[in-house]
SEBALUM-493051 format. One line per 2 residues: for each residue y, x, z of C-alpha. Coordinates in steps of 0.001 Angstrom, whole numbers, plus 524288, in hexadecimal, padded with zeros to 5 digits. Each point is the difference from the previous one (the first is absolute). Example, Ala and Ser with C-alpha at 12.3 -4.5 7.8 and 13.67 -1.06 7.14 Angstrom:
2
7EE6C,8300C,81E78; 80D70,8055A,7FD6C
END
This chain:
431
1346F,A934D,A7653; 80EAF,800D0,803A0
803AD,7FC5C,80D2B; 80DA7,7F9FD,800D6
8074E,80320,80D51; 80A8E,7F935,80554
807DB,806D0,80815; 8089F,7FAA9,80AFD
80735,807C4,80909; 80153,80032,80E38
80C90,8003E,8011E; 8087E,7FFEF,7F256
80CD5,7FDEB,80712; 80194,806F5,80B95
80E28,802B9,7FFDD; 80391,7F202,7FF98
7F50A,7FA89,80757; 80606,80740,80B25
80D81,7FD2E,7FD8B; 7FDDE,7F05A,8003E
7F685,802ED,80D3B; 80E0E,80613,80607
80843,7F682,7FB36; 7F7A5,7F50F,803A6
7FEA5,8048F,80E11; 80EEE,800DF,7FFAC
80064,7F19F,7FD18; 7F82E,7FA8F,80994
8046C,807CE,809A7; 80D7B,7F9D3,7FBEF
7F935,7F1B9,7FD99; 80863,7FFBC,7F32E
7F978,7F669,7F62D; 7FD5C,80B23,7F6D5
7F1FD,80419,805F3; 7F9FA,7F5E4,7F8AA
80390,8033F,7F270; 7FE41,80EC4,80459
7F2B0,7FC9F,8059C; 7FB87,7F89C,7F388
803C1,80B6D,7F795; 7FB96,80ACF,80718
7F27A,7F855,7FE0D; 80181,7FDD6,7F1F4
80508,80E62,80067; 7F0D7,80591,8062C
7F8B8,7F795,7F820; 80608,803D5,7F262
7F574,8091A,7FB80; 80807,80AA7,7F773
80B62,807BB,80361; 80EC9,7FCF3,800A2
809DE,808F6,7FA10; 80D80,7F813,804C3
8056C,7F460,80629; 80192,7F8ED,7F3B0
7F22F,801AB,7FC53; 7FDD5,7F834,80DC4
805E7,7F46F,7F9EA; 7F11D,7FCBA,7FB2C
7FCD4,7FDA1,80CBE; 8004F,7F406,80863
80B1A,7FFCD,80A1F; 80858,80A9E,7F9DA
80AF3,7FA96,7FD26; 80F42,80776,7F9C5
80387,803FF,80CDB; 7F398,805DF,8045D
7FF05,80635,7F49C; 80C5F,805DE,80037
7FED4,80495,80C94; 7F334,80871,7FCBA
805B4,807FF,7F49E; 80D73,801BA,80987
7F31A,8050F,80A75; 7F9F2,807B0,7F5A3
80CDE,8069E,7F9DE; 80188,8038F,80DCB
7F3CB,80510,8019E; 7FE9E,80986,7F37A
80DFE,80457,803BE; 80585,7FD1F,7F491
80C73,7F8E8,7FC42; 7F8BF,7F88D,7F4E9
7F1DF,7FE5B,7FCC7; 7F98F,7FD32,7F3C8
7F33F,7F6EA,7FF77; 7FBFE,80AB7,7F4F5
801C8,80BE2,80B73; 7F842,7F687,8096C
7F4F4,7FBA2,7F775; 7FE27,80D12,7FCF8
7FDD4,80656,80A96; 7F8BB,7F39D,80686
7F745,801C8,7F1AF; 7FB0E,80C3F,8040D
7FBEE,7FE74,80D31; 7F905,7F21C,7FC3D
7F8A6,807A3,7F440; 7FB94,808E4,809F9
7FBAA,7F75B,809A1; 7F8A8,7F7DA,7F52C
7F84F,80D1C,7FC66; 7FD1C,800EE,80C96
7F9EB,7F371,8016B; 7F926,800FA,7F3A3
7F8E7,80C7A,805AE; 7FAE3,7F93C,80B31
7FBB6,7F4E1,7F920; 7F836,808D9,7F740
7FA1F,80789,808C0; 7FC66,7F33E,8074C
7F911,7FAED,7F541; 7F732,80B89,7FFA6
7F89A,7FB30,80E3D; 80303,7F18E,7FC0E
800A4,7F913,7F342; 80335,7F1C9,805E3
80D82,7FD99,7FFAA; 80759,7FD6A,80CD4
806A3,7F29A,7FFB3; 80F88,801C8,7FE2A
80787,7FD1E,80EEF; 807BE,7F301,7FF99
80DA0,80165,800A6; 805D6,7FB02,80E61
805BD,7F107,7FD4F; 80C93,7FEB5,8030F
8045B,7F80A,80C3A; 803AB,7F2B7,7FC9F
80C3F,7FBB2,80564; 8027C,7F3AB,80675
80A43,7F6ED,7F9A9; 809CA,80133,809D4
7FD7A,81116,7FC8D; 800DA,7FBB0,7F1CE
80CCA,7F95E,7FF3D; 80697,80A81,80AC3
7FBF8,80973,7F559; 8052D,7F786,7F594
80DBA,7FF9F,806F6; 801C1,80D5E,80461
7FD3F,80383,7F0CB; 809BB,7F6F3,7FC68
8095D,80536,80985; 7FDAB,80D0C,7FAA5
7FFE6,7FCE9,7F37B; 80C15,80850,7F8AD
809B9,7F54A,7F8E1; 80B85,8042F,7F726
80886,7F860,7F853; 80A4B,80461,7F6B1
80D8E,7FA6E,7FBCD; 7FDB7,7F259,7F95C
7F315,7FFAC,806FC; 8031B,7F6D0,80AB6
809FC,7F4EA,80705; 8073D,7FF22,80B6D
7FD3F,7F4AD,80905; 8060B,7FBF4,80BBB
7F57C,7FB68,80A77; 801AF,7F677,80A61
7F7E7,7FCE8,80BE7; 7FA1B,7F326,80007
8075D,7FD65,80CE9; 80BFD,7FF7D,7FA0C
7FD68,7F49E,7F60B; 7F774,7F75E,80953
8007D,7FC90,80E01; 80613,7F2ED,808B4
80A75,800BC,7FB06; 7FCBA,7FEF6,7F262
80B7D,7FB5F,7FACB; 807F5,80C3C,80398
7F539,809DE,7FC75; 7FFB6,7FB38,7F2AF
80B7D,80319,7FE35; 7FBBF,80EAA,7FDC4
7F943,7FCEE,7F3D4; 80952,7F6E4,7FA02
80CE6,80952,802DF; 7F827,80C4A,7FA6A
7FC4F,7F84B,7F300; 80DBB,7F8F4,7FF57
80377,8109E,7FF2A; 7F5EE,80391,7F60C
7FAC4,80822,8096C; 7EF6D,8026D,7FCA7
7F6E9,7FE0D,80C02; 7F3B5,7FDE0,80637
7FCAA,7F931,80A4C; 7F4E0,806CC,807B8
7FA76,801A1,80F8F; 8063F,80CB3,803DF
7FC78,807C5,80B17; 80C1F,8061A,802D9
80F03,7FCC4,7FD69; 8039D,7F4A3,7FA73
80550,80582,7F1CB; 7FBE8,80C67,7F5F7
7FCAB,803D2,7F4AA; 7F573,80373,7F56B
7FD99,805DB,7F3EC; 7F5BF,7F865,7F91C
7FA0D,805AC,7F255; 7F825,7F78F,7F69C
7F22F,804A8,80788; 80552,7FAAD,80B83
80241,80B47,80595; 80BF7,7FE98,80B5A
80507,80BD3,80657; 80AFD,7FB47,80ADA
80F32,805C7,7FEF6; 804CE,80683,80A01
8074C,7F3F5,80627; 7FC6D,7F631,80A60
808CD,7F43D,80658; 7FDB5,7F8AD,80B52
809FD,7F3F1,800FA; 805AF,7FCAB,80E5F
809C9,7F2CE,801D9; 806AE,804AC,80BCE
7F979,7F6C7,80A6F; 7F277,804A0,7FBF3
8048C,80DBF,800F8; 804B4,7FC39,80E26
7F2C8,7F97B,80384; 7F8D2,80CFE,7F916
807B4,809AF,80A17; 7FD9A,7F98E,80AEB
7F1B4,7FE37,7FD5C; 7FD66,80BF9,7FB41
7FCE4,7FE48,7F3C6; 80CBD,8058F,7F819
7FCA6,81014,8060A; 7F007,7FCB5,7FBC9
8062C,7FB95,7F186; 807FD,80C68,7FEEE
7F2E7,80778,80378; 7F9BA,7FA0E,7F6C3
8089B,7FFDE,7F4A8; 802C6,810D8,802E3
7F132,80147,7FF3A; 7FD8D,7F90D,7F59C
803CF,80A23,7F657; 80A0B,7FA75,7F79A
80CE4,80AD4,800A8; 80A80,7F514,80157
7FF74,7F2E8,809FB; 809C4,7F702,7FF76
803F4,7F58B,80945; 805EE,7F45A,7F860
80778,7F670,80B56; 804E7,7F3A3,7FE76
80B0C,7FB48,8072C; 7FBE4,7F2C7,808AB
80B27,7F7B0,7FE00; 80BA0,8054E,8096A
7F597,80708,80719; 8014D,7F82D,80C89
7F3CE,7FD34,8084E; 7F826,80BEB,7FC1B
7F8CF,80231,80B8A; 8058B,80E50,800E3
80E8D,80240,7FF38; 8065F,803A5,7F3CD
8035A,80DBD,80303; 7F298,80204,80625
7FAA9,7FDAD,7F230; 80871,806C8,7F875
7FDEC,80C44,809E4; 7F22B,7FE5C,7FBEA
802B2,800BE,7F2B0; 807F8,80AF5,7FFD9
7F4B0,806B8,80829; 7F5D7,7FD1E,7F640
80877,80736,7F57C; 80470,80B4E,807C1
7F323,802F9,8061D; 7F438,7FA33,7F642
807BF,802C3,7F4B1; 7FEBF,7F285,7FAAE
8099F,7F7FF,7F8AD; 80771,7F493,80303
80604,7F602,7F702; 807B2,7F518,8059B
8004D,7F396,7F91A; 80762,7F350,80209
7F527,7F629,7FD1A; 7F22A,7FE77,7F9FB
80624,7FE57,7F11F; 80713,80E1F,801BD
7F2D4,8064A,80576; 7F9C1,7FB26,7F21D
80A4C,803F9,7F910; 7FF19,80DF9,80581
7F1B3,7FFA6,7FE0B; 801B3,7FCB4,7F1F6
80B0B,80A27,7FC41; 7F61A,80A32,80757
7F5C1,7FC20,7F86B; 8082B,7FFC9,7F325
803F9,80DCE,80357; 7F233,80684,803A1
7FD4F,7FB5D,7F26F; 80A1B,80849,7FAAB
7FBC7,80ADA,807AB; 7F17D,8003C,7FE1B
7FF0D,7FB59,7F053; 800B3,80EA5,7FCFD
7F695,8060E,8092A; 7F22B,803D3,800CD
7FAA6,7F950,80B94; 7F27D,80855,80720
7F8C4,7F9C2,80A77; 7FE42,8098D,80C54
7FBE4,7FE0C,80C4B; 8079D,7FEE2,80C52
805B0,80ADF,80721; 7FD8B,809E5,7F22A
80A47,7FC5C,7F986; 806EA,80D2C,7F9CA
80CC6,80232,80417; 80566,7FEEC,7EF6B
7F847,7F28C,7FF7D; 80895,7FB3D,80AA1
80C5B,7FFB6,7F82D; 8033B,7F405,7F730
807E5,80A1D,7F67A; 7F3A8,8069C,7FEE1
7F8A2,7FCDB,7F24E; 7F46A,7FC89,80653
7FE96,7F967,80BE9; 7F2B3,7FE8C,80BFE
7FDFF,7F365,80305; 7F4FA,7F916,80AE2
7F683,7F933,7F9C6; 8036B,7EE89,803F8
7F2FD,7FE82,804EF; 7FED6,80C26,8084E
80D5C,7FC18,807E8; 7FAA5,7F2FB,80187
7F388,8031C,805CB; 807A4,80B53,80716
80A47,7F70F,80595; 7F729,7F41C,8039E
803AD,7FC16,80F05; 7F1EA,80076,80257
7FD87,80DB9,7FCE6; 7F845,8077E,80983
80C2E,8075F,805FC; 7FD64,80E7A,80851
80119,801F1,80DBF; 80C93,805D6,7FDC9
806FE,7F2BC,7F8C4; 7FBBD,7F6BA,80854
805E1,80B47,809BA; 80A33,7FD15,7F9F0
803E0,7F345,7FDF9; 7FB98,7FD6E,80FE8
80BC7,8088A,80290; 808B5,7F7E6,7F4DF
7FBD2,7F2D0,80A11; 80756,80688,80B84
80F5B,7FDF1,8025B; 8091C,80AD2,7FB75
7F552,806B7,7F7F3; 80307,802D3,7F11D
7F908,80564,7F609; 805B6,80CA2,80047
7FD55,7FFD4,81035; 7F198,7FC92,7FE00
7FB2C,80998,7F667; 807F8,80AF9,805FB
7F7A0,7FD20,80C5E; 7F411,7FDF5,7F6AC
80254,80C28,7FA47; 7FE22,807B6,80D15
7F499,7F599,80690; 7FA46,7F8D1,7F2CE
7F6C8,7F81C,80A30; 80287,7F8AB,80B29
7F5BD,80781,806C3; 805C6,80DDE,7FD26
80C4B,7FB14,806A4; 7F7DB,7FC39,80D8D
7FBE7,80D1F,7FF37; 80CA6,80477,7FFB4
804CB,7F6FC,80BAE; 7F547,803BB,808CD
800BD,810C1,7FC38; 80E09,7FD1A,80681
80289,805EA,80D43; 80608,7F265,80542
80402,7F1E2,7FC18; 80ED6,805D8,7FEEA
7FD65,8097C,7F5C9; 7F459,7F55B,7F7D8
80D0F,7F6B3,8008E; 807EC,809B8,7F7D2
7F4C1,8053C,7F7EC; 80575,7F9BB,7F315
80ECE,8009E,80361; 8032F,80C01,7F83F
7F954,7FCB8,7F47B; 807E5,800D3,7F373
7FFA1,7F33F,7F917; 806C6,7FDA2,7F055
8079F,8092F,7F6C0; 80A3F,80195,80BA1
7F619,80425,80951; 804F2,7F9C6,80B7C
7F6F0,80076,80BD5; 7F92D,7F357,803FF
8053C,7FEBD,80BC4; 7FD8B,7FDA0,80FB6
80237,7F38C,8012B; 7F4B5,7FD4F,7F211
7F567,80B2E,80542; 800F3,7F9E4,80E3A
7FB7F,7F004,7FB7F; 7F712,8062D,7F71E
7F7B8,8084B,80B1D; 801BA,7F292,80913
7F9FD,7F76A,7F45D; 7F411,80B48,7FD40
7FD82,80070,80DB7; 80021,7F295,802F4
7F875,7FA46,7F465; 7F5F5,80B5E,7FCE9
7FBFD,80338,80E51
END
């Protein structure tokens, strides 16, 4: 009588089993929300009972999604030490070595069979961890978010987005203004909750697929840029906007009648300004009244049209962006993804030690952006720079700790007068 065997290895995929155990350690270490798709696959991944020959042939498998894929054959091309590797080279080679260790299992079962006739009873494969729902739909957004999305000339439209702020509010007969100017101009918007600025763009495809232009506005009238200095809130914007990823800011401000009764004098404001432009490297646009701010907005958006109707638009993520994607005269341009710089930008992001560093630094008089991350750059926690205070011989020389400190492109020290009221409000407050 023949005896069938079925054969199932120990281990069929050892090379990537132990690539997805490093990279998955790397991600929780990191608490990035990728451990749970790279958990989920690396379990598919040791329960799949034959051998693997590439990343692509991964794509079977649950959890293993483009980018994961990818990422394997990049691993494995580096690993063979080649600058391009065939699945016909791999299976090859992988062929061999799983004939061989199929013979070898044969033997033993043979010469089991001998002492024993009764068939042993074939080992369960492990079941997979079930994830919770929240673990589900974390893994269903950082696929999305990773999820590669082109789209080629003709592919997609330009549309102008604008915050929900700006076309509701107490005074609603001003704010809908917004709406009506921009469709008296043909301009084509949305109207949508945005997380940051007040303006930008998007190129949408037919899938539904938006990757964000390289643009954002945020709109000040003059007496709420007044009222935003002196609470704070105009240095935690600029913050904001540079981190947000998008190359160029713009600051579109409206004139407020004669610009009498600000709160802030005139020159004060304009000083600010000219800061902001000099030192962030935002830009400013002056404009007479709400109807010349729209009509700006919708000969920008008229123009980015132009522009982008002849590109091929890639989604990337933030902070990879190559250096020939950055260029609108390039043929092809990297773009973030609209989702990812929403979720990214939300206010109620969980923010490092380091920003909220930050922005306590932005709350105190005479400190600008450029002043608080140069002395974030040297003490990026409020408890390195105790440290520093009390490794000082004296209170003299813990007063002029942070004098010399060079802050912005000019590199101008912070000063006496700035180190010495920040040491007296550390002292005071955190002892």
């Amino acid at each position: 009588m023949e005896t069938r065997l079925e054969v199932r290895l120990r281990e069929p995929n050892p090379l990537f089993t132990r690539w997805l155990e490093r990279w998955l350690r790397e991600a929780e270490r990191r608490q990035q929300k990728s451990q749970f798709k790279l958990r989920l696959a690396l379990e598919a991944l040791k329960s799949y009972p034959l051998p693997l020959y590439s990343g692509r042939d991964c794509a079977v498998l649950r959890g293993f999604g483009g980018t994961l894929c990818q990422l394997i054959d990049e691993e494995l091309r580096q690993h063979r030490g080649l600058s391009l590797v065939t699945a016909t080279t791999t299976a090859a080679t992988s062929s061999v070595q799983y004939e061989q260790q199929v013979q070898k299992v044969v033997k033993r079962v043979q010469e089991a069979q001998q002492d024993q006739r009764k068939p042993a009873k074939p080992a369960k494969a492990p079941k997979p961890k079930k994830l919770t729902k929240k673990e589900q739909l974390e893994l269903a957004a950082a696929e999305e978010r990773e999820r590669f999305v082109e789209m080629i000339p003709g592919s997609f439209e330009i549309l102008l987005l604008v915050d929900t702020q700006e076309t509701s509010g107490k005074n609603k007969r001003v704010l809908d203004q917004t709406r009506s100017y921009l469709e008296s101009f043909g301009a084509k918007h949305e109207v949508r909750r945005l997380t940051i600025g007040d303006f930008l763009w998007i190129a949408k495809d037919r899938a539904g697929n938006e990757l964000v232009l390289p643009y954002i506005i945020e709109r000040k009238r003059m007496d709420d840029l007044a009222s935003s200095i002196r609470d704070g809130r105009f240095h935690e914007q600029k913050h904001r906007l540079k981190q947000s990823g998008l190359r160029h800011v713009i600051y579109l401000v409206e004139d407020y009648g004669d610009n009498e009764q600000l709160g802030l004098p005139l020159d004060s404001l304009q000083q600010a300004l000219a800061n902001a432009r000099v030192q962030t490297g935002v830009q400013v646009v002056r404009t007479e009244n709400h109807y010349r701010s729209m009509s700006y907005l919708a000969s920008m958006t008229r123009s980015l049209q132009q522009i982008f109707a002849r590109k091929t638009l890639q989604s990337v993520e933030r902070g990879v962006v190559p250096s020939s994607h950055c260029l609108v005269t390039s043929s092809t341009i990297g773009l973030l993804k609209f989702r990812a710089l929403y979720e990214d930008s939300a206010k109620n992001a969980q923010l490092t030690v380091r920003e909220v560093f930050v922005q306590q630094l932005l709350q105190l008089h005479s400190l600008s952006l450029e002043r608080a991350i140069a002395i974030v750059e040297l003490y990026p926690t409020p408890r390195l720079l105790l440290e520093a205070y009390d490794n000082c011989p004296g209170p003299k020389e813990a007063s002029q700790l942070l004098a010399k400190i060079p802050c912005g492109p000019l590199e101008r020290p912070l000063g006496e007068k700035i180190s010495q009221c920040l040491y007296e409000f550390y002292k005071r407050e955190f002892r």
